[in-house]
C-alpha positions as CSV (number, residue, x, y, z in Angstrom):
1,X,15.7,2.0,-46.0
2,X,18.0,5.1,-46.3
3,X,18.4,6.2,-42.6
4,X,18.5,10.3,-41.8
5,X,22.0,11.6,-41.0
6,X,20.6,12.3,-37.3
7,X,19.3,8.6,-36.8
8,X,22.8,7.0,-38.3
9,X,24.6,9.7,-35.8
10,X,22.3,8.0,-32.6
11,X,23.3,4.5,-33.9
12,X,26.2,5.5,-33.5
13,X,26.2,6.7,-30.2
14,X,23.9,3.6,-29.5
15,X,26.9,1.1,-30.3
16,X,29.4,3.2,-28.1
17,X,27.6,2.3,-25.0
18,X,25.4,5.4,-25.2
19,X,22.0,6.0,-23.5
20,X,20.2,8.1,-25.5
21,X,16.0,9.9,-25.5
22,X,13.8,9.6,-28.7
23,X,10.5,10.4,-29.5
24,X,8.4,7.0,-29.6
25,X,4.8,6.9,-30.6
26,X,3.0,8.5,-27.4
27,X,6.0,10.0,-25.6
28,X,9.9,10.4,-25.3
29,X,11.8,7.7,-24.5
30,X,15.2,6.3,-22.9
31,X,17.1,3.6,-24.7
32,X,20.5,1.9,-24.8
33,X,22.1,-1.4,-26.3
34,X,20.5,-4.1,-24.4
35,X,23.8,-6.1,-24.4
36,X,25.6,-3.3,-22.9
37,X,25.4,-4.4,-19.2
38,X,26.8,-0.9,-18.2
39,X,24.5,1.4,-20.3
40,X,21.5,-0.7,-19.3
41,X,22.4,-0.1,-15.3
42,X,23.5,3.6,-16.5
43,X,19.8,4.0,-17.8
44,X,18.6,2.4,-15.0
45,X,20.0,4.5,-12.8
46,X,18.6,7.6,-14.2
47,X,15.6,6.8,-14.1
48,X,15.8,5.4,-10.2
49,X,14.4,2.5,-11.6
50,X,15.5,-1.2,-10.4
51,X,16.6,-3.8,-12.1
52,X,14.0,-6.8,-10.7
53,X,11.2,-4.3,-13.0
54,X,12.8,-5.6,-16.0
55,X,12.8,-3.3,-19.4
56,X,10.6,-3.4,-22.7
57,X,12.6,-4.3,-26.1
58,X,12.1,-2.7,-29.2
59,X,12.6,-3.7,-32.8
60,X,12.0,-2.5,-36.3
61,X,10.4,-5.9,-37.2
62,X,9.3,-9.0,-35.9
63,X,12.7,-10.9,-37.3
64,X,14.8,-9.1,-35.3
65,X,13.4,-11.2,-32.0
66,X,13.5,-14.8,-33.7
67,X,16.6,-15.6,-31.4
68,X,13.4,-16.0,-28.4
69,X,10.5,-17.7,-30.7
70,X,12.5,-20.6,-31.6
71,X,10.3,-23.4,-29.8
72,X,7.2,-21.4,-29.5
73,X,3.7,-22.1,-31.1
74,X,3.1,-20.7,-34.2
75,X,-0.4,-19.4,-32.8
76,X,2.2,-17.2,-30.6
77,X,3.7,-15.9,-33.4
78,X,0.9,-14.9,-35.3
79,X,-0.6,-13.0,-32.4
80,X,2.3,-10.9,-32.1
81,X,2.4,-10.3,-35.8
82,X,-1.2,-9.3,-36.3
83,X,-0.2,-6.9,-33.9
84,X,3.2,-5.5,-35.2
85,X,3.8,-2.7,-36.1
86,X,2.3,-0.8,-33.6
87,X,1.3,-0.3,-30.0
88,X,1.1,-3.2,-28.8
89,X,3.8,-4.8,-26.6
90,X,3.4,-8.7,-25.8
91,X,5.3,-9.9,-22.6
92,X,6.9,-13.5,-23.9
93,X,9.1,-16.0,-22.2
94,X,12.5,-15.9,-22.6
95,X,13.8,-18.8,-21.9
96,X,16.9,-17.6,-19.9
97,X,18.2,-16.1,-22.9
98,X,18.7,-12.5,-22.2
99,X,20.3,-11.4,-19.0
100,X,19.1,-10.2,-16.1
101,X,19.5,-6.5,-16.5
102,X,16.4,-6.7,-19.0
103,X,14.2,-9.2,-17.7
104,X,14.8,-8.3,-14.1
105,X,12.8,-10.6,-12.1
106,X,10.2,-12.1,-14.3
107,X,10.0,-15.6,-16.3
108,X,9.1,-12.9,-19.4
109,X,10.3,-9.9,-21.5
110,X,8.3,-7.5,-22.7
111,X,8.9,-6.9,-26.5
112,X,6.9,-4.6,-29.2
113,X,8.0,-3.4,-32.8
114,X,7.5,-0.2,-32.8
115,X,5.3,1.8,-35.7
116,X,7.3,5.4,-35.2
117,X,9.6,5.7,-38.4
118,X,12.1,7.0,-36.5
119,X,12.4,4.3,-33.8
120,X,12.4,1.5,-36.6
121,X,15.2,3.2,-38.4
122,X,17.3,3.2,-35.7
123,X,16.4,-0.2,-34.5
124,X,17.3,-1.1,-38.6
125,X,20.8,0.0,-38.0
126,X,21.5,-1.3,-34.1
127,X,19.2,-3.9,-33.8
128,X,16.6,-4.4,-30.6
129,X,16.7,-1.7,-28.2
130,X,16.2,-0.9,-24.7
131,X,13.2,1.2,-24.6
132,X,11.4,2.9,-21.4
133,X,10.0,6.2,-20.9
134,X,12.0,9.1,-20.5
135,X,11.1,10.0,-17.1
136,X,12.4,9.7,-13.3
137,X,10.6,7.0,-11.9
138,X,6.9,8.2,-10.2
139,X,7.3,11.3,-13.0
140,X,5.0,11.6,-15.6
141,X,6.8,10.2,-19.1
142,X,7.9,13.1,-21.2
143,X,5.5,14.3,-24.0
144,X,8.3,16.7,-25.0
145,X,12.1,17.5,-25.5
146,X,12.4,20.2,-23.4
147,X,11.2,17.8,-20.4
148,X,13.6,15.2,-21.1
149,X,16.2,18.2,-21.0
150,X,14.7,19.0,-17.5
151,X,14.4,15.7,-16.0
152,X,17.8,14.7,-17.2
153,X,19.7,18.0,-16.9
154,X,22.1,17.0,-19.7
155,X,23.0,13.8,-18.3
156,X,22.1,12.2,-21.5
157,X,24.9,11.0,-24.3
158,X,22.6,11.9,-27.2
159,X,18.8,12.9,-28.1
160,X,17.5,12.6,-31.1
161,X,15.0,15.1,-32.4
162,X,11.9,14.2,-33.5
163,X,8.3,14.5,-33.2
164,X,6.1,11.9,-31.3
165,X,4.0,9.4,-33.2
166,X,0.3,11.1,-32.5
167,X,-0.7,8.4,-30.3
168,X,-2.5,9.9,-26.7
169,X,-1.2,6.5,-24.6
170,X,1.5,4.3,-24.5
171,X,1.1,0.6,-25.5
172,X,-1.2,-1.8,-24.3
173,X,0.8,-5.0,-22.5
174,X,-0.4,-8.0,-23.1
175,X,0.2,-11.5,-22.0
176,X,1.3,-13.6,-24.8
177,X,0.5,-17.2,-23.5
178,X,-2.8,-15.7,-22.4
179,X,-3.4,-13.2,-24.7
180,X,-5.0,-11.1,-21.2
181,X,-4.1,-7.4,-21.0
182,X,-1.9,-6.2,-17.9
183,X,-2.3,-2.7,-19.1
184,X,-4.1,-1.0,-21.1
185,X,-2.9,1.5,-23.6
């Protein structure tokens, strides 16, 4: 995949600790390097969001979260990937391998790889990204660039233009072990 000259210039911002907006399949989102303690509490922090919520992960495919699946049932892992691309995020255990600044208080994380062409090239060159909606928490998410420009008043490292995927909601969550939805899409 050849990546745009707009979505290599985000990486790049991405991998110097930037917290960046992007269009994502229903609305505009927030994301950061999920390894980047500070940018994840920066994000977090803009949103008025706390940490004990925990944050979604996004990927460009399914590979880029085998680090999590190593003992889990292979039934697991075919539910997610009948799924993937698309909207549908899964909330999986994680086994204390990510840090709290993700998984906040819960026993899971919530991941999904994302359909929107612009999302999966980025997360092709940076790998698995925070992703959450570009709003102040109790604010509706963004459906457009000019709102993250409002809600954020510049206060953003980068924003990469785009156009949203079509889609009216954001993802359903489900439960992987269960396979039970804890919110629709």
């Amino acid at each position: 995949m050849v990546s745009s000259f707009r979505v290599q210039q985000a990486a790049r911002e991405i991998r110097a600790g930037a917290v960046i907006a992007y269009p994502t399949e229903a609305v505009w989102g927030l994301g950061c390097d999920p390894w980047n303690e500070e940018a994840v509490y920066r994000l977090l922090a803009l949103k008025s969001r706390p940490v004990d919520k925990g944050l979604i992960l996004i990927a460009d495919n399914i590979r880029q979260f085998d680090f999590l699946f190593e003992d889990f049932p292979e039934d697991w892992i075919d539910r997610m990937s009948a799924t993937w691309p698309g909207p549908n995020t899964w909330l999986v255990p994680h086994q204390d391998l990510l840090p709290e600044w993700i998984t906040g208080e819960h026993d899971s994380v919530a991941l999904r790889v994302s359909d929107h062409p612009q999302v999966r090239e980025l997360c092709a060159l940076v790998g698995p990204l925070i992703s959450t909606s570009a709003n102040p928490a109790g604010r509706p998410a963004a459906k457009t660039r000019l709102r993250v420009e409002q809600y954020f008043h510049g206060e953003l490292d980068h924003v990469l233009g785009g156009a949203l995927g079509g889609r009216k909601n954001p993802s359903v969550i489900r439960d992987l072990a269960t396979g039970q939805i804890v919110r629709p899409g």
